[in-house]
N, CA and C atoms of all chains as a GROMACS GRO file, in nm:
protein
  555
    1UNK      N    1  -0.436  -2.975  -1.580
    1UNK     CA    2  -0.392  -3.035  -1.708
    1UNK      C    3  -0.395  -2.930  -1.818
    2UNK      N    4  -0.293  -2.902  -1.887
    2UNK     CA    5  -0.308  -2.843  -1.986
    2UNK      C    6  -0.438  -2.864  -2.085
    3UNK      N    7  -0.430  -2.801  -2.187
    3UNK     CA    8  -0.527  -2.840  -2.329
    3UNK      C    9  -0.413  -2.856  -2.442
    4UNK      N   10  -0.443  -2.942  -2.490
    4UNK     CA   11  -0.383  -2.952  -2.619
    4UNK      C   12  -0.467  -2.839  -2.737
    5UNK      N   13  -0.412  -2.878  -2.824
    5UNK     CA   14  -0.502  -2.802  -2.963
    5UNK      C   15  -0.604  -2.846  -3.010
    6UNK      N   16  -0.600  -2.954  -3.030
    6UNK     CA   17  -0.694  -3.041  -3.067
    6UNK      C   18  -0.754  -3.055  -2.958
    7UNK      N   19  -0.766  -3.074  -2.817
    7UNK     CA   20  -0.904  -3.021  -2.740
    7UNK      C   21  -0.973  -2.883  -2.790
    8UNK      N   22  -0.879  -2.790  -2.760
    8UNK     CA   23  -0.910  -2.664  -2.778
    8UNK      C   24  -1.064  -2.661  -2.903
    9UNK      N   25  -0.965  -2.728  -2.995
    9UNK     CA   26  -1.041  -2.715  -3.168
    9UNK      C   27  -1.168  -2.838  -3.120
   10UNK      N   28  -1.140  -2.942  -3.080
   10UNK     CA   29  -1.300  -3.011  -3.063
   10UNK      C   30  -1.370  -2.916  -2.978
   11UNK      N   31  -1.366  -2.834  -2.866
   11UNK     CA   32  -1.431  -2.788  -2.769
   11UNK      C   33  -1.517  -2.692  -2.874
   12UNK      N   34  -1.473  -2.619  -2.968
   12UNK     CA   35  -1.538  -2.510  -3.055
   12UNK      C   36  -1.607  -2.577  -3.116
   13UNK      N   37  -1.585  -2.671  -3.245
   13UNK     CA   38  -1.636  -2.720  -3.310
   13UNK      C   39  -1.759  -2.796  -3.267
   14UNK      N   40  -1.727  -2.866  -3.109
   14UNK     CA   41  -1.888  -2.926  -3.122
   14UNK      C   42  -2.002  -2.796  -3.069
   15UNK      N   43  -1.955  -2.699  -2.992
   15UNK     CA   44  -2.012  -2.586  -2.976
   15UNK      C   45  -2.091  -2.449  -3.111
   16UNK      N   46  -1.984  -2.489  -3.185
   16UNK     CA   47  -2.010  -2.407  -3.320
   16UNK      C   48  -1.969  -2.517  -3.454
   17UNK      N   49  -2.116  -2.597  -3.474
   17UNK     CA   50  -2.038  -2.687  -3.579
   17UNK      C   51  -2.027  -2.643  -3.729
   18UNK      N   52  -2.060  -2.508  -3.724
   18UNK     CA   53  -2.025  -2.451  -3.871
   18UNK      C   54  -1.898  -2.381  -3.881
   19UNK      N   55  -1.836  -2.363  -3.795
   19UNK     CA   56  -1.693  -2.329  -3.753
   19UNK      C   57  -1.580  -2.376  -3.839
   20UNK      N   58  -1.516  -2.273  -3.854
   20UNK     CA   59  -1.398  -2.371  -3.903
   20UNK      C   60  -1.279  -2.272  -3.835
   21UNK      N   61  -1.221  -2.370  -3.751
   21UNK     CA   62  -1.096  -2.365  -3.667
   21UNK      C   63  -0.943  -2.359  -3.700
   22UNK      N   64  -0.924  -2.258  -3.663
   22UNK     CA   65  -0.747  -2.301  -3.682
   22UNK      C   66  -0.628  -2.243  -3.557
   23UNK      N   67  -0.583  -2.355  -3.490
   23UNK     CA   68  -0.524  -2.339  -3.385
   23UNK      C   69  -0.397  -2.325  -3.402
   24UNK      N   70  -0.280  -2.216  -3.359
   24UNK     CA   71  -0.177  -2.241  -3.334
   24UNK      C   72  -0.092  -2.173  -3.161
   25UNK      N   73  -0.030  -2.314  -3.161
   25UNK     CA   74   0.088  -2.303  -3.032
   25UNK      C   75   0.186  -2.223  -3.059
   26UNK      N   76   0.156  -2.078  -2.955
   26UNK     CA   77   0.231  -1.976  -3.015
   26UNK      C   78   0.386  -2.035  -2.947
   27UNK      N   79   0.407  -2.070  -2.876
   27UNK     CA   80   0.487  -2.072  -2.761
   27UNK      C   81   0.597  -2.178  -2.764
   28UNK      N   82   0.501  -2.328  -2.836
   28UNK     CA   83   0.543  -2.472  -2.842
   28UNK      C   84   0.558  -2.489  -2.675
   29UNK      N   85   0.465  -2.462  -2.577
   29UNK     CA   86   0.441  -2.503  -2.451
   29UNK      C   87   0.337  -2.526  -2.409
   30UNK      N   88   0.232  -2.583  -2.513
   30UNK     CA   89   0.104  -2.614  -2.457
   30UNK      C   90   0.008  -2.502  -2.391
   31UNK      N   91   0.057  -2.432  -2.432
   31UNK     CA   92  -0.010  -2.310  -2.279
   31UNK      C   93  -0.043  -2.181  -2.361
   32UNK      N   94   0.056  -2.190  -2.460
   32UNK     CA   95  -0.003  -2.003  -2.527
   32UNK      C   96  -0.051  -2.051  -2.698
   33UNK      N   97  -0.158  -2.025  -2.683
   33UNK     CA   98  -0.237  -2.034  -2.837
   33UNK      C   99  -0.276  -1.920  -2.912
   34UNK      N  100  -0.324  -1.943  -3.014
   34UNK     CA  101  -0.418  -1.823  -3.086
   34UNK      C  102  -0.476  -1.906  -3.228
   35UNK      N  103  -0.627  -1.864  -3.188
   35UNK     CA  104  -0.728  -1.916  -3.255
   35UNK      C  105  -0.752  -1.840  -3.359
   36UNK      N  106  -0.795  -1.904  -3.430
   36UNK     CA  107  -0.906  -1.821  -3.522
   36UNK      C  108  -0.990  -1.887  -3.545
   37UNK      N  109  -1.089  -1.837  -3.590
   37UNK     CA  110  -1.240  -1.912  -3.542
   37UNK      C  111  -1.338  -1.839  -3.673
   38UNK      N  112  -1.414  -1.868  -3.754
   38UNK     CA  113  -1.470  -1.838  -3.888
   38UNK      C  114  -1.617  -1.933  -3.904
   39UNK      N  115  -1.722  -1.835  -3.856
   39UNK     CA  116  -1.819  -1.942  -3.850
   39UNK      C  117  -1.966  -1.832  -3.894
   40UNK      N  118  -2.032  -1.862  -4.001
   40UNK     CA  119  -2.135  -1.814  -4.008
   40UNK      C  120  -2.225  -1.788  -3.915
   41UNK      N  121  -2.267  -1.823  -3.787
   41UNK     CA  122  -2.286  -1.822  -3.656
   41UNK      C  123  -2.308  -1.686  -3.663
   42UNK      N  124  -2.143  -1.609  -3.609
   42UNK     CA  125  -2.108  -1.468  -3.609
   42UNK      C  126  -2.229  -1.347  -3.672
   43UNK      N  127  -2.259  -1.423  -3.788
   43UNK     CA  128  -2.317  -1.312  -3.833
   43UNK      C  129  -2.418  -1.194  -3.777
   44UNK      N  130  -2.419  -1.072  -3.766
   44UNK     CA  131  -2.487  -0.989  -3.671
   44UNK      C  132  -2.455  -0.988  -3.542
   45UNK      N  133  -2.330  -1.041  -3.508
   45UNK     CA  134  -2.286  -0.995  -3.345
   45UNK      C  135  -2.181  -0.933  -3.342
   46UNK      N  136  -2.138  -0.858  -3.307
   46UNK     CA  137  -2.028  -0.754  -3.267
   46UNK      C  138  -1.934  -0.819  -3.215
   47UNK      N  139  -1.796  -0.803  -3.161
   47UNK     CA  140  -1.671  -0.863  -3.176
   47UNK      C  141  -1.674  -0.904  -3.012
   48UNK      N  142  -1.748  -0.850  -2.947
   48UNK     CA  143  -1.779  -0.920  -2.768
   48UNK      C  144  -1.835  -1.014  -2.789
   49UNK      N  145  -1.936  -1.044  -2.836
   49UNK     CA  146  -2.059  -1.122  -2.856
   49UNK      C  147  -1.921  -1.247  -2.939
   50UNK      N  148  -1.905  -1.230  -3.026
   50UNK     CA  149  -1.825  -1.328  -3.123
   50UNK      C  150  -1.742  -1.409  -2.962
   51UNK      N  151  -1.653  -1.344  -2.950
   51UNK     CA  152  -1.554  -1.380  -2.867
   51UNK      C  153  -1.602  -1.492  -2.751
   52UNK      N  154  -1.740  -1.413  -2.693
   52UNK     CA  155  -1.828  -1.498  -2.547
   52UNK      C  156  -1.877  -1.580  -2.627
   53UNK      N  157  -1.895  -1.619  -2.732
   53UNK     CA  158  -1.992  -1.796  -2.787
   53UNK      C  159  -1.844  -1.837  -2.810
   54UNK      N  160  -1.752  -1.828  -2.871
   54UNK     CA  161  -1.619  -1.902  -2.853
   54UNK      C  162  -1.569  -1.961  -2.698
   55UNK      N  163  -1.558  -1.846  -2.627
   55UNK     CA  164  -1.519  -1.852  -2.478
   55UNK      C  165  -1.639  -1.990  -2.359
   56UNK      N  166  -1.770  -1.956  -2.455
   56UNK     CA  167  -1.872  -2.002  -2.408
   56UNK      C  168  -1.846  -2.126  -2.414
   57UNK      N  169  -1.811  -2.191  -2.553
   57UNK     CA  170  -1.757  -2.366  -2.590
   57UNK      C  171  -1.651  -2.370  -2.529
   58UNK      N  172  -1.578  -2.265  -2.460
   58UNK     CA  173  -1.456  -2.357  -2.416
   58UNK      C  174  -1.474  -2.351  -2.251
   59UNK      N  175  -1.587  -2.372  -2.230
   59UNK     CA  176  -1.699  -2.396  -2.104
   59UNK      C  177  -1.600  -2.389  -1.958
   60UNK      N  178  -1.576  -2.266  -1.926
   60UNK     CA  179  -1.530  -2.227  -1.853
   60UNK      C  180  -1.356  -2.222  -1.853
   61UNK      N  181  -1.316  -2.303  -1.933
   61UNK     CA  182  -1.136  -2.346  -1.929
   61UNK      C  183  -1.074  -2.194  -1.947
   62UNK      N  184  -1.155  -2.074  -2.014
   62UNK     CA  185  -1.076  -1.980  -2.078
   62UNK      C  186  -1.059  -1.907  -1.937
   63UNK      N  187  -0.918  -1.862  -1.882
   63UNK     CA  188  -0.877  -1.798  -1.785
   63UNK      C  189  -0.814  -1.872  -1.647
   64UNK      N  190  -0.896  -2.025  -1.727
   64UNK     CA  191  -0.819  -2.103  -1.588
   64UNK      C  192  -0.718  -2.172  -1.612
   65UNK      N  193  -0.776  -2.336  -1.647
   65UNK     CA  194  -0.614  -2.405  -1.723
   65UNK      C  195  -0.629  -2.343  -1.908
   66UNK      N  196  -0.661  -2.268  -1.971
   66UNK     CA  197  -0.641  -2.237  -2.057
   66UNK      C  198  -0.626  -2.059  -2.032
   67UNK      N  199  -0.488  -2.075  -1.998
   67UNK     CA  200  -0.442  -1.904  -1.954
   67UNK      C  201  -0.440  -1.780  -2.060
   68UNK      N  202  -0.380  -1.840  -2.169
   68UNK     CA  203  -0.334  -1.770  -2.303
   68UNK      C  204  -0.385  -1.798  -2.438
   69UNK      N  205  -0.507  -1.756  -2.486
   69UNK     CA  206  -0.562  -1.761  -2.615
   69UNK      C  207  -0.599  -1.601  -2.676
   70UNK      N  208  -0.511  -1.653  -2.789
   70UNK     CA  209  -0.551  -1.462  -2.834
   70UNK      C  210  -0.615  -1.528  -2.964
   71UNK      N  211  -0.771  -1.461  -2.946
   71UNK     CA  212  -0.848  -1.506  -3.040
   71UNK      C  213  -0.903  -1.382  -3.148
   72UNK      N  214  -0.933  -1.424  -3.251
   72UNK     CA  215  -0.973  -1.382  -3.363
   72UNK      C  216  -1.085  -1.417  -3.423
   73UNK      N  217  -1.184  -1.344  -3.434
   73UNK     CA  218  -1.332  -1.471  -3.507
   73UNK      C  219  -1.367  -1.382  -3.615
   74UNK      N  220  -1.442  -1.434  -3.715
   74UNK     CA  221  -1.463  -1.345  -3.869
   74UNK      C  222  -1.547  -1.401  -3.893
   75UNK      N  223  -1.674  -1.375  -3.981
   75UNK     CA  224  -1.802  -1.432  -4.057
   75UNK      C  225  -1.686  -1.464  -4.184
   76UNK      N  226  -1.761  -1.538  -4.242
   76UNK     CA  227  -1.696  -1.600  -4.415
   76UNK      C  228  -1.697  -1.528  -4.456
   77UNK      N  229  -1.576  -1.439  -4.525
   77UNK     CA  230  -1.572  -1.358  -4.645
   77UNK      C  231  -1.598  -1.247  -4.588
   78UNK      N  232  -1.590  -1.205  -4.469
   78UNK     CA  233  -1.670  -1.071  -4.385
   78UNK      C  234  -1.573  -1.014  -4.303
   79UNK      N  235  -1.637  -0.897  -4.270
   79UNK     CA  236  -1.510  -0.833  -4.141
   79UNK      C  237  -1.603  -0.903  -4.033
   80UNK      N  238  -1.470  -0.879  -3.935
   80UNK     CA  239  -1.533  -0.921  -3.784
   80UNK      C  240  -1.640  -0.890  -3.703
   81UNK      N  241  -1.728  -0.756  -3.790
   81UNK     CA  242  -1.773  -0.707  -3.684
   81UNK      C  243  -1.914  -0.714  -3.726
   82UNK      N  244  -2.662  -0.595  -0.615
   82UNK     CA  245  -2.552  -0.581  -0.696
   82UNK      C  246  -2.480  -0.603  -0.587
   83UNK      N  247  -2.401  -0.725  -0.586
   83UNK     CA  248  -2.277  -0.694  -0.468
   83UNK      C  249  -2.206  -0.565  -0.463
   84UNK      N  250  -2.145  -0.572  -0.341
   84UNK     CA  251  -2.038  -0.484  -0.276
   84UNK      C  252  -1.926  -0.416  -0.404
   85UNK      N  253  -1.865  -0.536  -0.466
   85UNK     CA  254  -1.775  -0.541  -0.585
   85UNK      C  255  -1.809  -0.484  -0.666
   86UNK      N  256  -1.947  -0.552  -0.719
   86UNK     CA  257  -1.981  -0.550  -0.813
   86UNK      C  258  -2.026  -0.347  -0.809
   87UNK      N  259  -2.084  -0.322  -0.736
   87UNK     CA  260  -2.089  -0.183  -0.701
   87UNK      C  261  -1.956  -0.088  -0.735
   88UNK      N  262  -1.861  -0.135  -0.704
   88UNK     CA  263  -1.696  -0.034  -0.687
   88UNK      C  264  -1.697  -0.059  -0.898
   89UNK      N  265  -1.719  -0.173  -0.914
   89UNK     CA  266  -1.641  -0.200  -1.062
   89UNK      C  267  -1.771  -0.092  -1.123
   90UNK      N  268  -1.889  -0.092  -1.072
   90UNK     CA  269  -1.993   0.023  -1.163
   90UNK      C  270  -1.968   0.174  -1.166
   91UNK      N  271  -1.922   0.163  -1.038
   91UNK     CA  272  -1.862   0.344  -1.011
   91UNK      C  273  -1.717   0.377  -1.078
   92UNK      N  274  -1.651   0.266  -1.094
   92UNK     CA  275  -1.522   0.266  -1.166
   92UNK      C  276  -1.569   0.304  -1.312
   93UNK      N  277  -1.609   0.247  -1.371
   93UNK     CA  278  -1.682   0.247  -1.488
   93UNK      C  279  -1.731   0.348  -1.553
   94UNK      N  280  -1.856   0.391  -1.445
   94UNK     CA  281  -1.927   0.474  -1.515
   94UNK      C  282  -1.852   0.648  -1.470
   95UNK      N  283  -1.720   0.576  -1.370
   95UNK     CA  284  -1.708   0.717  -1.358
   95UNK      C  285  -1.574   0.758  -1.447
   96UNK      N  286  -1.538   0.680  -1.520
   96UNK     CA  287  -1.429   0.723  -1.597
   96UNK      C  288  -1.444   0.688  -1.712
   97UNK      N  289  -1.418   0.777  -1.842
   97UNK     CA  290  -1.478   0.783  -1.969
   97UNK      C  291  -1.369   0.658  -1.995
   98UNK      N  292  -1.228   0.670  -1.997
   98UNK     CA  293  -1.173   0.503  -2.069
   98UNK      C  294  -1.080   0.442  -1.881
   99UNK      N  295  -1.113   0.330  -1.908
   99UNK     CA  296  -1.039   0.277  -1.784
   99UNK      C  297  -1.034   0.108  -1.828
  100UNK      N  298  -0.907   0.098  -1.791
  100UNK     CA  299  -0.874  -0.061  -1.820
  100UNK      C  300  -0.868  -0.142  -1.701
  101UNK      N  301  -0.878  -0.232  -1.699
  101UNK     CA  302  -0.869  -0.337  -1.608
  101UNK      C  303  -0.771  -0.408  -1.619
  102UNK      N  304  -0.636  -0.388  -1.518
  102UNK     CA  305  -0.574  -0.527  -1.585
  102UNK      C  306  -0.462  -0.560  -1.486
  103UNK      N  307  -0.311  -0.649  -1.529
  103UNK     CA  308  -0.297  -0.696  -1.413
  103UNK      C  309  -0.124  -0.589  -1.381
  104UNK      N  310  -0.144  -0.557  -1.288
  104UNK     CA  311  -0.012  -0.447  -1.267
  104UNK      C  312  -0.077  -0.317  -1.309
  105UNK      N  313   0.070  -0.248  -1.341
  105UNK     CA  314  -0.009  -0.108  -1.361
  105UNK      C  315   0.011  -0.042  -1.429
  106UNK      N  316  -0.035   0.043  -1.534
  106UNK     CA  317   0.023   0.105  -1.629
  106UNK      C  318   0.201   0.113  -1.646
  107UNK      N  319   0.258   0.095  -1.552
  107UNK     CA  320   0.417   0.143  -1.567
  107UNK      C  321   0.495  -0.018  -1.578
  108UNK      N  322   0.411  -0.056  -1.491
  108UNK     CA  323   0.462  -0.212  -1.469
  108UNK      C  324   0.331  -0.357  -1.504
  109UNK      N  325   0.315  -0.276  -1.614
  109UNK     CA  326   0.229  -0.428  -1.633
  109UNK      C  327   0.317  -0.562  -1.601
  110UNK      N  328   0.224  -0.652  -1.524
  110UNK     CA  329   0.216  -0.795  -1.541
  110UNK      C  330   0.185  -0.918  -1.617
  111UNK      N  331   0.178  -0.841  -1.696
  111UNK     CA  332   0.133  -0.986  -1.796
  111UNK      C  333   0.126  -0.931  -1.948
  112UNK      N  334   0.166  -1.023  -2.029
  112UNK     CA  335   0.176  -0.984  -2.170
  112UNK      C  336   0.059  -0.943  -2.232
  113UNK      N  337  -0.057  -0.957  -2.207
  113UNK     CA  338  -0.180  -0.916  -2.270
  113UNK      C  339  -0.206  -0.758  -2.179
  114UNK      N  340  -0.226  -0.704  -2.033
  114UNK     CA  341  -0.231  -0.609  -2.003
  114UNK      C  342  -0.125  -0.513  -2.085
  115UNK      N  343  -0.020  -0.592  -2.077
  115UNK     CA  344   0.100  -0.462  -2.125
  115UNK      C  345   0.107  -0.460  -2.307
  116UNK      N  346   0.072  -0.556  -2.378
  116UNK     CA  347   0.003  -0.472  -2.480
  116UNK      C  348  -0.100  -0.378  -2.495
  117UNK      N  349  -0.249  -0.387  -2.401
  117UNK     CA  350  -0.339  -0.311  -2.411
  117UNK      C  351  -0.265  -0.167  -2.323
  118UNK      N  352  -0.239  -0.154  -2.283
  118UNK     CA  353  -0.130  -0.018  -2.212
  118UNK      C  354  -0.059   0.032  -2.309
  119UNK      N  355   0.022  -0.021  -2.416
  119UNK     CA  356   0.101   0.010  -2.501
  119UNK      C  357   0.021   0.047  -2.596
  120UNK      N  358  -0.106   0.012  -2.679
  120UNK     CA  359  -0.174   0.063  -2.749
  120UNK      C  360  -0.234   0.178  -2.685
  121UNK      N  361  -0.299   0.196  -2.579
  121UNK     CA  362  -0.343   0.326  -2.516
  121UNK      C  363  -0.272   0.412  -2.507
  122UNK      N  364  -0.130   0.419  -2.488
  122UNK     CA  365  -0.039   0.496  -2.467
  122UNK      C  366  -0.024   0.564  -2.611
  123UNK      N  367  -0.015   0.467  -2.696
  123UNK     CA  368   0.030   0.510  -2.826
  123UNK      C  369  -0.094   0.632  -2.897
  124UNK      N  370  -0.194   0.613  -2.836
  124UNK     CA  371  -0.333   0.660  -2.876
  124UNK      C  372  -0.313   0.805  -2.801
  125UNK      N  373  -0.216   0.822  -2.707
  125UNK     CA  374  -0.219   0.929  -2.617
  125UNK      C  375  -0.378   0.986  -2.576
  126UNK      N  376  -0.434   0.881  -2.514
  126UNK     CA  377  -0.551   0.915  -2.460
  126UNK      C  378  -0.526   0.892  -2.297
  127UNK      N  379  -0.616   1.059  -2.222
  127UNK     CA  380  -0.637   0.988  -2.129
  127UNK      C  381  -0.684   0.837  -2.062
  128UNK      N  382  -0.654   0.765  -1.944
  128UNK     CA  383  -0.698   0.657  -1.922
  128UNK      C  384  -0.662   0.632  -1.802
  129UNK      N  385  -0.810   0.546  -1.685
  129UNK     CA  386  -0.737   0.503  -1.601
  129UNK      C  387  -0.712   0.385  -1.608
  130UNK      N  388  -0.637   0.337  -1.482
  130UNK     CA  389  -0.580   0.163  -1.473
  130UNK      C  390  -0.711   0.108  -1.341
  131UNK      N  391  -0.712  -0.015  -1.299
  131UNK     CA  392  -0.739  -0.065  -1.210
  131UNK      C  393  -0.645  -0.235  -1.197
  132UNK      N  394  -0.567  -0.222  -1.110
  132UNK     CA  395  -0.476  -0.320  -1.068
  132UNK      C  396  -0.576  -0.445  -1.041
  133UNK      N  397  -0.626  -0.545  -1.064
  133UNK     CA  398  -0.686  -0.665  -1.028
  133UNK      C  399  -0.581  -0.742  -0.918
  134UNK      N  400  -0.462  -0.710  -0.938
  134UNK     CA  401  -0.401  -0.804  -0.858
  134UNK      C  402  -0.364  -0.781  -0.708
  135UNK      N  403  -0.459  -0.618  -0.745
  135UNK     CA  404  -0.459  -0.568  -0.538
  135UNK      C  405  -0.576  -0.605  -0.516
  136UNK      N  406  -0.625  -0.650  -0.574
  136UNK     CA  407  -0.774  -0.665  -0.522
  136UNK      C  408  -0.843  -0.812  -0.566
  137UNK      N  409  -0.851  -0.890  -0.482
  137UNK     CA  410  -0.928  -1.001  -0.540
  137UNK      C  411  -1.093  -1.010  -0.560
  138UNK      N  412  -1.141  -0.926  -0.504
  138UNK     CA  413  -1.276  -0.932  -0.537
  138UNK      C  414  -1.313  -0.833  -0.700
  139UNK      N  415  -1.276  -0.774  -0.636
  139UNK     CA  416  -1.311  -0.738  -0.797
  139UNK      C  417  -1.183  -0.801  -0.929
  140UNK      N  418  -1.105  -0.856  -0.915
  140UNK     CA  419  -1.084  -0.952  -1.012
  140UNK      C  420  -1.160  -1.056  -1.052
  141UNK      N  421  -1.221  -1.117  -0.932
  141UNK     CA  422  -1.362  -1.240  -0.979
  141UNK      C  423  -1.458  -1.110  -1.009
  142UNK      N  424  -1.513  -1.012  -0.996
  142UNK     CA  425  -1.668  -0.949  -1.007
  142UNK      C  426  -1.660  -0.913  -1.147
  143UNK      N  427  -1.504  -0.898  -1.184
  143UNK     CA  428  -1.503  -0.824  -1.308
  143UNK      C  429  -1.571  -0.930  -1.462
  144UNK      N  430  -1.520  -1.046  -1.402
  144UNK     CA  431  -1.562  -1.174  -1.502
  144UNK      C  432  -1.700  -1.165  -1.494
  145UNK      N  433  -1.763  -1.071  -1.429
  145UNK     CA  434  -1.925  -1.166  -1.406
  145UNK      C  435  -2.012  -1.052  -1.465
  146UNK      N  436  -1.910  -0.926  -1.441
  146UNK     CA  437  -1.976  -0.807  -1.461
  146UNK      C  438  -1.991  -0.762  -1.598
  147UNK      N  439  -1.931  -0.820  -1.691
  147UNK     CA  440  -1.929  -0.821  -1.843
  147UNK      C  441  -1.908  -0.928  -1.892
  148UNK      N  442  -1.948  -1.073  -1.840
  148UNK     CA  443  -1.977  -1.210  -1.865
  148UNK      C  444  -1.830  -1.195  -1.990
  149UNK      N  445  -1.727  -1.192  -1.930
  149UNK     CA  446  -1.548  -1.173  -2.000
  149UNK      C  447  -1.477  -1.262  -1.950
  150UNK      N  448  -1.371  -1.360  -1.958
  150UNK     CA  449  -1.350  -1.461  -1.871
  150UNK      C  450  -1.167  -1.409  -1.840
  151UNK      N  451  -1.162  -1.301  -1.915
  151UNK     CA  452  -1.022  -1.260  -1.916
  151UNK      C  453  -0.990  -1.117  -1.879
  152UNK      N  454  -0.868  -1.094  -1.804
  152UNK     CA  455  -0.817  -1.002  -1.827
  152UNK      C  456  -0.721  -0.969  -1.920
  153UNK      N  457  -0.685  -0.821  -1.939
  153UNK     CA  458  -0.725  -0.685  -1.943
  153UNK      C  459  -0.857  -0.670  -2.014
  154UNK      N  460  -0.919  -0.580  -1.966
  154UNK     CA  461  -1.092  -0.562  -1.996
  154UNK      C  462  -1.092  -0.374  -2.021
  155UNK      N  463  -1.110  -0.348  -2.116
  155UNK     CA  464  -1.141  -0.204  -2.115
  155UNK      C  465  -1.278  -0.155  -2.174
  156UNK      N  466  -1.279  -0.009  -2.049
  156UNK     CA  467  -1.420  -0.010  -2.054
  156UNK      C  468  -1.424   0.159  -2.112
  157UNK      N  469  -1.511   0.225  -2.208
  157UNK     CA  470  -1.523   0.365  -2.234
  157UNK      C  471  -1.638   0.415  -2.264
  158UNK      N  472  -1.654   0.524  -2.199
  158UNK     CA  473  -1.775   0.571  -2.193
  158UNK      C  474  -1.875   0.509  -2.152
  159UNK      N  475  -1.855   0.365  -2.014
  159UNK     CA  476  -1.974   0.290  -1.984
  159UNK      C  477  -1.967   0.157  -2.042
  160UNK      N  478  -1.913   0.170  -2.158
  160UNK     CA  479  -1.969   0.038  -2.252
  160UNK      C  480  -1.790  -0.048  -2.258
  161UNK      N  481  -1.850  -0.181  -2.221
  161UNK     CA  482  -1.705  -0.286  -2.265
  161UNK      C  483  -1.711  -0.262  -2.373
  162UNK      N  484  -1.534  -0.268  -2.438
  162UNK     CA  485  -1.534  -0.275  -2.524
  162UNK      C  486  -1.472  -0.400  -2.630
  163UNK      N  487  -1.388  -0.472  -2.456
  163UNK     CA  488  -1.328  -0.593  -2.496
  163UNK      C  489  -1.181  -0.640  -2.450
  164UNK      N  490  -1.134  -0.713  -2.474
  164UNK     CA  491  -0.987  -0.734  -2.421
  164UNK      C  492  -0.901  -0.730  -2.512
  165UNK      N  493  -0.766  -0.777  -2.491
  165UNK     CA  494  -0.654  -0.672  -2.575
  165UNK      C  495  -0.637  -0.713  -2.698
  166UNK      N  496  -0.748  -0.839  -2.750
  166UNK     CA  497  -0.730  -0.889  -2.926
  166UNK      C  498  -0.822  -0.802  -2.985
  167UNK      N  499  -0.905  -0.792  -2.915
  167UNK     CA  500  -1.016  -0.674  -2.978
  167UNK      C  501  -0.969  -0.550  -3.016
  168UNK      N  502  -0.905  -0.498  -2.877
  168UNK     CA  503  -0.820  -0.352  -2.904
  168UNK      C  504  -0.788  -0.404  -3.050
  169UNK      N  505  -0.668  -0.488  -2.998
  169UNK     CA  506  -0.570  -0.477  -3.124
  169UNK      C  507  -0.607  -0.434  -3.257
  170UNK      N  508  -0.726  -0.528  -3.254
  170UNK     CA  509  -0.821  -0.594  -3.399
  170UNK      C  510  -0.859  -0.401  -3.432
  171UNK      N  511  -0.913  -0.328  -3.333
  171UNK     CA  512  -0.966  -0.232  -3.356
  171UNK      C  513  -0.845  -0.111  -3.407
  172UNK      N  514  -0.770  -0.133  -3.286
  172UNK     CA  515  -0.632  -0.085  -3.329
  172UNK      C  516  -0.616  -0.055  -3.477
  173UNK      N  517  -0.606  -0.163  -3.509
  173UNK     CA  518  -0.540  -0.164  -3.629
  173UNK      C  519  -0.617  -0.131  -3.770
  174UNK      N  520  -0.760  -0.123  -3.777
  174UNK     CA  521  -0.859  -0.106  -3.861
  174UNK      C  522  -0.935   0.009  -3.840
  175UNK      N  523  -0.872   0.093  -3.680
  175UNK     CA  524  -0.911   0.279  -3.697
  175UNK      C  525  -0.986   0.322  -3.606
  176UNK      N  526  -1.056   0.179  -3.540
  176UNK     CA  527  -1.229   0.171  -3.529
  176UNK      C  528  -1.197   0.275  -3.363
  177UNK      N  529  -1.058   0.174  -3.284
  177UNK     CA  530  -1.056   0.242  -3.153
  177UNK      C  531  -1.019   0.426  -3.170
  178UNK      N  532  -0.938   0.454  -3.258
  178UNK     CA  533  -0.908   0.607  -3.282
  178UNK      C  534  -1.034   0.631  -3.274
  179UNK      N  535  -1.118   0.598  -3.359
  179UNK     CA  536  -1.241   0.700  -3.353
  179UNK      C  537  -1.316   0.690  -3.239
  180UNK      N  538  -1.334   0.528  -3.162
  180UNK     CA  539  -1.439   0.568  -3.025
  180UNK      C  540  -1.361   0.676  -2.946
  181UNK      N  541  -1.201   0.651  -2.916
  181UNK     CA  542  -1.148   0.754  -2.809
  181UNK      C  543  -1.166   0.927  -2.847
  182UNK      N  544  -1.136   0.908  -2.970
  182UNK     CA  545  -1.146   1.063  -3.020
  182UNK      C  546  -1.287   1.138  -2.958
  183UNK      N  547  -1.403   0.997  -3.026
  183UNK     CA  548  -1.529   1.087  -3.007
  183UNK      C  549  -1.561   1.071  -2.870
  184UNK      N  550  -1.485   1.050  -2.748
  184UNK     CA  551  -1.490   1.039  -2.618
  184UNK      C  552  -1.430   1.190  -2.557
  185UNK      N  553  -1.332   1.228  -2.646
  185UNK     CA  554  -1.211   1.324  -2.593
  185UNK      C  555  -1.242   1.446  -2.577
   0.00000   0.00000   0.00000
């Protein structure tokens, strides 16, 4: 089964509930996304670390039925890293 | 350390930048490998490839071996550094010029 967006975006959010999400369907095929993801969380982890607590909420889906997410994560007001 | 998991450490530690991904430098397979190829290229840094799609074991070892759930995975000087949004991200803000440089 595919993911919609709105899975995608609940799967983060209950994982990171200081998050704030924004999903778009790059493709309009259900299948290719790109996130961005902005969560005080981040703060003090390096851009691997950011990426695996995102990847982490989307509890295994990333690589299987969720093939294509090109993600982006940022602290508030901060660089990514 | 499995069998795999062994080849992906010697891969690694034996080549200062080496990517992981799917096809091969000339013929990537997939839109995320063949951007991270296209930024390396552009960087004119040495680099090796490792095809995942000749090899199925180390396509699963590679996910486990840097807890990464995706390919292309590039690795330099030992240390992941991330997959091809990261490049990009780095790409574009200088950060990768300078790890490869101070590799070169």
């Amino acid at each position: 089964m595919p993911m919609t967006a709105k899975d995608i975006e609940d799967m983060i959010r209950t994982a990171i509930p200081d998050a704030e999400v924004e999903i778009r369907d790059l493709a309009g095929d259900g299948d290719h996304y790109a996130a961005k993801v902005v969560s005080p969380s981040f703060a003090g982890m390096n851009r691997v670390r950011q990426h695996q607590l995102v990847y982490k909420a989307l509890g295994g889906r990333m690589g299987g039925e969720l093939h294509a997410l090109q993600l982006e994560t940022a602290v508030p007001n901060g660089e990514s890293k | 350390m499995s069998e795999a998991k062994e080849r992906i450490d010697a891969l690694v530690q034996g080549n200062d930048v080496v990517l992981f991904m799917k096809g091969s430098a000339l013929f990537p397979q997939c839109g995320f490998s063949s951007r991270a190829v296209a930024i390396l290229d552009h960087l004119e840094v040495p680099y090796e490839t490792v095809d995942v799609l000749q090899d199925q074991e180390i396509r699963q070892s590679i996910k486990e071996y840097s807890d990464w759930p995706t390919i292309p995975q590039l690795y330099v000087k030992g240390e992941f550094v991330g997959g091809s949004d990261i490049m990009m991200e780095m790409f574009e803000s200088g950060e990768l010029q300078q790890l490869l440089k101070a590799e070169a």
